[in-house]
C-alpha positions as CSV (number, residue, x, y, z in Angstrom):
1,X,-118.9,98.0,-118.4
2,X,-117.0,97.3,-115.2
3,X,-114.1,99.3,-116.6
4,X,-115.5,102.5,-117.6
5,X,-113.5,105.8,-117.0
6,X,-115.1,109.7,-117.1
7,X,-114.2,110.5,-120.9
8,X,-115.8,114.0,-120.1
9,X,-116.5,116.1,-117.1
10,X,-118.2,119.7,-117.5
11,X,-120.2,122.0,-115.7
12,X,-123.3,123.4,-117.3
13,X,-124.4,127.1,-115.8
14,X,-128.2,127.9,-117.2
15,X,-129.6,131.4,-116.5
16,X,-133.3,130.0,-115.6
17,X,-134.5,133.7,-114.4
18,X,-133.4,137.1,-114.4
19,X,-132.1,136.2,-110.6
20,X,-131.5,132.2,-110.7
21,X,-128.7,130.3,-112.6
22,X,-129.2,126.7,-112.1
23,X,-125.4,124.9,-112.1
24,X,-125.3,121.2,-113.2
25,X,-122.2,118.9,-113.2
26,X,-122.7,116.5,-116.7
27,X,-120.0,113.3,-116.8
28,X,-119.8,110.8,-119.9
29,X,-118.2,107.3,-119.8
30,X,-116.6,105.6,-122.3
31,X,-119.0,103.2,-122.4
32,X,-121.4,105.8,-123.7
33,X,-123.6,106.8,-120.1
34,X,-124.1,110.3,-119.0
35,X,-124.6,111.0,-115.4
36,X,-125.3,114.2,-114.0
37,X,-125.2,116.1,-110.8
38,X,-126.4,119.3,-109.1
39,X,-124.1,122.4,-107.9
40,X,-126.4,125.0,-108.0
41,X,-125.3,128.3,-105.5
42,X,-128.1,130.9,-105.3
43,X,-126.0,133.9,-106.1
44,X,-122.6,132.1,-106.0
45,X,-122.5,130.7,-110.0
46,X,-119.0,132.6,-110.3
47,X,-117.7,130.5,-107.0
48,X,-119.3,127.3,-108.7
49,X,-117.8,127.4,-111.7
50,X,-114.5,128.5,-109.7
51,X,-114.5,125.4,-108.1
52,X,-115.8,123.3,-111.3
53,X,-112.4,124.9,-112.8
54,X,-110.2,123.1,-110.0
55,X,-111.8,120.0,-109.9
56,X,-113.3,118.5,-113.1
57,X,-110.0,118.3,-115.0
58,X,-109.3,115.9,-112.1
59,X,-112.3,113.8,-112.2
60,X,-111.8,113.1,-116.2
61,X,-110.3,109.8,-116.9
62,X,-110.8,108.0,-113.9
63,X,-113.1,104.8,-112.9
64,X,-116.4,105.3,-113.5
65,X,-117.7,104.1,-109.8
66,X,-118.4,105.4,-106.7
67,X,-116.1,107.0,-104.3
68,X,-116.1,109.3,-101.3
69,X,-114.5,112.5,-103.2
70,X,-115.6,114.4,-99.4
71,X,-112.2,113.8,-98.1
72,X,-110.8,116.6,-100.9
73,X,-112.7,119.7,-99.8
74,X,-113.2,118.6,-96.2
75,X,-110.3,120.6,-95.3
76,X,-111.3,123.7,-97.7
77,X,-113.8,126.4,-96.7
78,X,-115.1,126.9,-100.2
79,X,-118.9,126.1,-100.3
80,X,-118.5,126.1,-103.9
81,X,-116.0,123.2,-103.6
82,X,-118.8,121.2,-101.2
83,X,-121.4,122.0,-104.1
84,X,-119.1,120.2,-107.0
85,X,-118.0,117.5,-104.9
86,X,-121.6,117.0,-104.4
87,X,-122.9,117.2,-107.5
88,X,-119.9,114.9,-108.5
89,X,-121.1,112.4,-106.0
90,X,-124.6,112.4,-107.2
91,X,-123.0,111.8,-110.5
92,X,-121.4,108.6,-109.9
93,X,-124.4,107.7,-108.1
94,X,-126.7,108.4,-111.5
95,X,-124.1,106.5,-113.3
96,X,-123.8,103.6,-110.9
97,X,-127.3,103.4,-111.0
98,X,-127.3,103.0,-114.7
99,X,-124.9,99.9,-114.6
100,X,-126.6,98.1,-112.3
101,X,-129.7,98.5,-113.8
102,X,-131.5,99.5,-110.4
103,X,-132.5,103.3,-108.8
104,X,-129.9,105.0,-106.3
105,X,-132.3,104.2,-103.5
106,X,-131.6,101.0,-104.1
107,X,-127.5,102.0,-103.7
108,X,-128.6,103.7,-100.5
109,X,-129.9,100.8,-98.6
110,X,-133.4,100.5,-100.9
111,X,-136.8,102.1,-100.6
112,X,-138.9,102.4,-97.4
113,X,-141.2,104.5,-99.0
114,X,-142.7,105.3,-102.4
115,X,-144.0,108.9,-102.7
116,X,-142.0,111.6,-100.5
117,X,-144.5,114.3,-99.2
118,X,-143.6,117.6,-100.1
119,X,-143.8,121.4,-98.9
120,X,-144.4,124.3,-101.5
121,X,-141.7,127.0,-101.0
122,X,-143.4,130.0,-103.0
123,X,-140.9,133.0,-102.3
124,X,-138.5,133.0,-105.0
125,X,-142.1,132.5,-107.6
126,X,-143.5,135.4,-105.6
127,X,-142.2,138.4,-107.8
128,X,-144.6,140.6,-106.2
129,X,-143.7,141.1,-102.6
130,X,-147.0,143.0,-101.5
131,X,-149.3,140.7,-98.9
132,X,-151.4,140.1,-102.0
133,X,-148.8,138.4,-104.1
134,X,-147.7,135.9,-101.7
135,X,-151.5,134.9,-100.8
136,X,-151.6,134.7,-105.3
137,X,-149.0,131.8,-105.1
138,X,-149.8,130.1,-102.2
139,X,-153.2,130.2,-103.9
140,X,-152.1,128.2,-107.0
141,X,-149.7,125.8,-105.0
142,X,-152.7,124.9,-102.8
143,X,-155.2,124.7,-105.6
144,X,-152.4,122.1,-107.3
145,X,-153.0,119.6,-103.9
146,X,-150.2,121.0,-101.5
147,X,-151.0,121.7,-98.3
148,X,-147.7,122.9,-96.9
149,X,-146.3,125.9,-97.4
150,X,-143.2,128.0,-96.2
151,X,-142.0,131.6,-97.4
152,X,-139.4,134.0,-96.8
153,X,-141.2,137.4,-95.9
154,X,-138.6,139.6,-94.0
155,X,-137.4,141.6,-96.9
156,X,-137.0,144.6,-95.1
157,X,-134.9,143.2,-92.3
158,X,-131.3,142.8,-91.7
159,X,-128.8,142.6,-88.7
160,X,-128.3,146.2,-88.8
161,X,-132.2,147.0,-89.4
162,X,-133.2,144.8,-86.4
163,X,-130.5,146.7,-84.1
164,X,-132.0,150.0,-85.1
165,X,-135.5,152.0,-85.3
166,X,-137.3,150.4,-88.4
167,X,-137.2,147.0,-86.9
168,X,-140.8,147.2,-85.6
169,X,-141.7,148.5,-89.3
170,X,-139.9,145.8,-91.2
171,X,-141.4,143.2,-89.1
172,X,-144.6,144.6,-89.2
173,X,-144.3,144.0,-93.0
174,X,-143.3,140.6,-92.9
175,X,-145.8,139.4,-90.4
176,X,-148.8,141.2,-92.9
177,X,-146.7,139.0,-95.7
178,X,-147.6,135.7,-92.9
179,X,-150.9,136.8,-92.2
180,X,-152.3,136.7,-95.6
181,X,-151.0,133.6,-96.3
182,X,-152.3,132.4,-94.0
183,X,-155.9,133.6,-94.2
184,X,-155.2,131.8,-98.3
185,X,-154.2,128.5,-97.0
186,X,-156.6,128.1,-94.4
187,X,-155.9,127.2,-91.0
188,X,-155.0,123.7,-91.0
189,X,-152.2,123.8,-93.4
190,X,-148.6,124.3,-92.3
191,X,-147.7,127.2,-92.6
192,X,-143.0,127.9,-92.5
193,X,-141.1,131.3,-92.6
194,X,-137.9,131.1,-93.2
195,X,-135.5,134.2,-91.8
196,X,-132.2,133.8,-94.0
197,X,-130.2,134.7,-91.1
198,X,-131.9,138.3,-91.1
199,X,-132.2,138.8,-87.0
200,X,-130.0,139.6,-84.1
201,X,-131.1,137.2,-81.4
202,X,-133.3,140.0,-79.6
203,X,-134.9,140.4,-83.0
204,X,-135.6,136.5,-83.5
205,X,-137.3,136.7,-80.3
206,X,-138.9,139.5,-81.2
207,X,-140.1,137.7,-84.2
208,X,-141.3,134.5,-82.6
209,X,-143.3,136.0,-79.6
210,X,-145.0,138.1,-82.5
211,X,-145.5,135.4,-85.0
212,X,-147.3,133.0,-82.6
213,X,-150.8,133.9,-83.5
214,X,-150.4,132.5,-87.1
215,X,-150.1,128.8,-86.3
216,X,-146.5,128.6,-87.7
217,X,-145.1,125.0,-88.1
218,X,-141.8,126.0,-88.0
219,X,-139.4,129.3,-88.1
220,X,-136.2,129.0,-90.3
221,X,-132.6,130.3,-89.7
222,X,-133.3,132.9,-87.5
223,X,-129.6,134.1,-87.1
224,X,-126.4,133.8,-87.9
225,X,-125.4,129.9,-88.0
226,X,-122.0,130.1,-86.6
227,X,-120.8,127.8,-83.8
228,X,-120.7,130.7,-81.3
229,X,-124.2,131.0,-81.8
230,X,-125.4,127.7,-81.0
231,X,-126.4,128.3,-77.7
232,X,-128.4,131.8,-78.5
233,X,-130.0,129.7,-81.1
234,X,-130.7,127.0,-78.4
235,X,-132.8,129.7,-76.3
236,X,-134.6,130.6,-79.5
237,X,-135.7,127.0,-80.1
238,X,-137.2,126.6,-76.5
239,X,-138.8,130.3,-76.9
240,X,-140.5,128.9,-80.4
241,X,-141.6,126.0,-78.8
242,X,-142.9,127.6,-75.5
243,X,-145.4,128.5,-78.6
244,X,-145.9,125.6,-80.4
245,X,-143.1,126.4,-83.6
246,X,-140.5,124.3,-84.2
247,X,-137.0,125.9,-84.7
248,X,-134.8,124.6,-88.1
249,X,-131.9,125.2,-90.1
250,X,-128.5,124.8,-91.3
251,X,-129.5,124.0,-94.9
252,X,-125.8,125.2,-95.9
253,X,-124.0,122.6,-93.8
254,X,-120.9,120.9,-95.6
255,X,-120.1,117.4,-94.3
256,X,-121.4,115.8,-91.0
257,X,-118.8,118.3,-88.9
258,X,-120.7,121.5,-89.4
259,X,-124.2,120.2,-87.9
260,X,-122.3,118.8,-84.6
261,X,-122.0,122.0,-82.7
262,X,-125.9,122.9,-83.3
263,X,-127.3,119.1,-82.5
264,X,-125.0,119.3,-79.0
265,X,-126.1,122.4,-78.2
266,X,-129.9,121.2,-79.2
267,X,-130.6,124.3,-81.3
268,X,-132.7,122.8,-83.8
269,X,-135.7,120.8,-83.8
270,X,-135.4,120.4,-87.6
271,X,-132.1,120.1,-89.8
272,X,-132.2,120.6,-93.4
273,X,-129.1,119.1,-95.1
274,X,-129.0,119.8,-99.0
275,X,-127.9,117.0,-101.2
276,X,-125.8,119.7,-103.0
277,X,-123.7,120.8,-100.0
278,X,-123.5,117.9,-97.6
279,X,-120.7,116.6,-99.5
280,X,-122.2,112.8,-100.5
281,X,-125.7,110.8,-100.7
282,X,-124.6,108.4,-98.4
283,X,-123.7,111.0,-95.9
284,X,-127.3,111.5,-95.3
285,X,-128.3,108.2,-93.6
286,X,-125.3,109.0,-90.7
287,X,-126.8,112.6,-90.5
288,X,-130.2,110.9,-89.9
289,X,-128.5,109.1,-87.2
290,X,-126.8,111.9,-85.5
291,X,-129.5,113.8,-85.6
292,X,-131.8,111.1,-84.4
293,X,-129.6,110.7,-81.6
294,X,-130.3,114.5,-80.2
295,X,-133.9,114.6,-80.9
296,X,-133.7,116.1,-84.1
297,X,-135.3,115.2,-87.1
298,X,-134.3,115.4,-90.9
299,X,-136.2,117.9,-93.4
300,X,-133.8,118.0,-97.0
301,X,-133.7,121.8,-98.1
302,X,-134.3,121.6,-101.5
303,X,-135.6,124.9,-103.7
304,X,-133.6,124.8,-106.9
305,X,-133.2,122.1,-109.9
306,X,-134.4,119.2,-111.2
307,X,-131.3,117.3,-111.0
308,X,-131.1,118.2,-107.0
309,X,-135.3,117.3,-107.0
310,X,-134.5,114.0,-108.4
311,X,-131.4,113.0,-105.9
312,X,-133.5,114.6,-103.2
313,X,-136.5,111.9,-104.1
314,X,-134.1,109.0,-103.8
315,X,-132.3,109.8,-100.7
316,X,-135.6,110.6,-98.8
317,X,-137.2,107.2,-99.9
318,X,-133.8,105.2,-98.0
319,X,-133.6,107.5,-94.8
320,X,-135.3,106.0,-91.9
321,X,-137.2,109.3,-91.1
322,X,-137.7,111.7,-93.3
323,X,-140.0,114.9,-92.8
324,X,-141.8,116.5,-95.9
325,X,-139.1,117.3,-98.8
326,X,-138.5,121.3,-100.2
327,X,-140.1,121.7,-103.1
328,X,-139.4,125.3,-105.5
329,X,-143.4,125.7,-106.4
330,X,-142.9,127.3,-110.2
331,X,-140.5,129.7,-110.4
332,X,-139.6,128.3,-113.7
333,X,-141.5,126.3,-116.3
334,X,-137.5,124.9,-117.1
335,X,-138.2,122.9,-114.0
336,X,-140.2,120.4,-115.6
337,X,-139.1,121.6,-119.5
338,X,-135.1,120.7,-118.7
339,X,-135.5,117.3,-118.6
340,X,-135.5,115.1,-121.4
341,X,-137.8,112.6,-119.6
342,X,-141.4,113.1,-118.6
343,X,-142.3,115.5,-115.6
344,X,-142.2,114.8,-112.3
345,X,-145.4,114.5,-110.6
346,X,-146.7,116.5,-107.4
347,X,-149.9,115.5,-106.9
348,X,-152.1,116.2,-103.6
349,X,-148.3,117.2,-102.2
350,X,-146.8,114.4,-102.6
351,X,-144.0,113.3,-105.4
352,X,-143.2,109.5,-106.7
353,X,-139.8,108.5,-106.4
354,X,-138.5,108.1,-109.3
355,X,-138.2,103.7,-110.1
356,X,-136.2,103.8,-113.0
357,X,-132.1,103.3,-113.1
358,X,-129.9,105.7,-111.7
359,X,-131.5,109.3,-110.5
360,X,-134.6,109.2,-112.5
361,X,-133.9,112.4,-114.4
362,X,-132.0,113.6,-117.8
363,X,-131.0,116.9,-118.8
364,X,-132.7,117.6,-122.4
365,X,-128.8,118.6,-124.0
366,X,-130.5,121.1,-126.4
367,X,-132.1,123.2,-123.8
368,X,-128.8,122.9,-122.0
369,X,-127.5,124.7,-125.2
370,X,-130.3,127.3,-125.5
371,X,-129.7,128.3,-121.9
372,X,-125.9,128.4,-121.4
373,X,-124.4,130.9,-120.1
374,X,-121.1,131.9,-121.2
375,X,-117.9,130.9,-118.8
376,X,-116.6,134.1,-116.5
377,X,-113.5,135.5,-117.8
């Protein structure tokens, strides 16, 4: 089995709703495994597969074992090209796991935990953006055990909105989106908003001096994340926490380079690294270091796949730290119906990591074919 080689390498795009393709990297061995890997790009499946186009033809042939494939699109701006080395890397990691007969936690530096706890992210579920359909969700997601939540509720906000005269309006109807959440859930769960980079600076602050009263745990990616803004997002932070709210983001970072600027300037309380951008599983333990070493601590942004859930489950049993794991909280019965294997489990907010060789989850091939979409021309 030692001298395996890819005999395949292809990129399956699945539409999974009528505004989410999930994007998973599939390799074969000679020796008759099938490892597969994560890539998906909310919006971005064209740059994906773009990427997928460049590299995969490259990957087929060679040794099937582990390798740092980051040094190939460390020098390329391309997220898309971060999301297939990625999902390449989690790949070989599945497949590694499968020869040696033991779980990638244990190729990470082994388990220091069983069950990861997990927060509900109930936007992209939440079809109906009205106060009332955010409380429905967060409804069902607590009434299945979790008891932390996070949603994005500034749909009416941009840049250009929050530098003009509907900002009060749009953040009026964000913070009704937050308030009735809240009043759902209760006021001992945590409660997260996430931003998507929607604010100026004066607007974040805006936001955080008028969100206080709802007992936020943290506020996500208030601005831009561009090095230049590290130090306007380091203000923010120690405005949030003047209040009690932590500060977090950069769930888009690609390799260990693009989080240094933000942990030296001590803009985050919270990073969330993605195991389908960073670049490379192991990559996450020297994250958890860096990040240790400026007071921050390690949350994984996670809302998409089942492939990305799975890798997600192993890397946060070997980190050191680890806070609660992203969870997407049904937008898709696929989620669990994908996989050729049983379900994974949520219970009382928590999920078991997976104690079986190599990632602990199979695409079901003949859902793969019902979903497909076709390649772009």
């Amino acid at each position: 089995m030692s001298g395996a080689r890819i005999a395949s390498a292809t990129l399956e795009q699945l539409r999974i709703t009528n505004k989410t393709v999930w994007s998973f990297v599939r390799l074969e061995t000679s020796d008759g495994r099938v490892g597969f890997g994560e890539a998906s790009l909310p919006n971005r499946h064209g740059e994906v597969q773009a990427a997928a186009d460049d590299w995969l033809a490259t990957v087929a042939g060679r040794a099937a074992t582990l390798a740092d494939v980051a040094p190939a699109w460390r020098g390329r701006d391309r997220i898309g090209d971060a999301a297939i080395a990625s999902a390449i890397d989690m790949a070989l990691y599945d497949l590694a796991g499968q020869r040696e007969g033991v779980p990638v936690h244990a190729l990470l530096g082994g388990a220091r935990r069983e069950r990861i706890a997990l927060y509900a992210n109930i936007n992209r579920r939440t079809t109906d953006r009205a106060p009332a359909g955010f409380a429905a969700t967060a409804r069902r997601a607590a009434d299945l055990g979790f008891t932390a939540f996070k949603l994005a509720p500034f749909d009416e906000l941009d840049p250009e909105v929050c530098a003009g005269p509907h900002f009060e309006a749009g953040l009026a109807a964000g913070l009704a989106r937050v308030a009735a959440v809240r009043e759902e859930i209760g006021p001992d769960a945590l409660l997260r908003v996430d931003c998507h980079w929607r604010c100026t600076a004066k607007a974040a602050a805006a936001l955080i001096e008028a969100a206080e009263p709802y007992g936020l745990d943290w506020i996500e990616c208030p601005i831009a994340e561009v090095p230049e803004n590290a130090a306007a997002i380091a203000r923010l932070r120690r405005e949030a926490n003047r209040r009690g709210i932590r500060l977090a983001g950069l769930e888009m970072g690609t390799g260990l380079g693009a989080f240094a600027p933000y942990l030296e300037a001590d803009a985050y309380d919270v990073i969330m690294p993605d195991v389908k951008y960073l670049g490379g599983l192991a990559l996450m333990a020297d994250l958890a270091a860096l990040a240790a070493d400026h007071g921050a601590t390690l949350s994984l942004h996670n809302p998409t796949g089942p492939i990305s859930h799975a890798a997600s489950l192993q890397v946060c049993a070997a980190l050191p730290q680890c806070d609660t794991l992203e969870m997407q909280f049904d937008e898709s019965p696929l989620f669990d119906a994908l996989l050729a294997g049983p379900p994974f489990t949520s219970a009382g907010g928590f999920s078991a990591v997976p104690n079986v060789p190599g990632l602990g989850a199979t695409l079901d091939m003949r859902r793969v074919e019902e979903l497909r979409l076709e390649p772009i021309a």
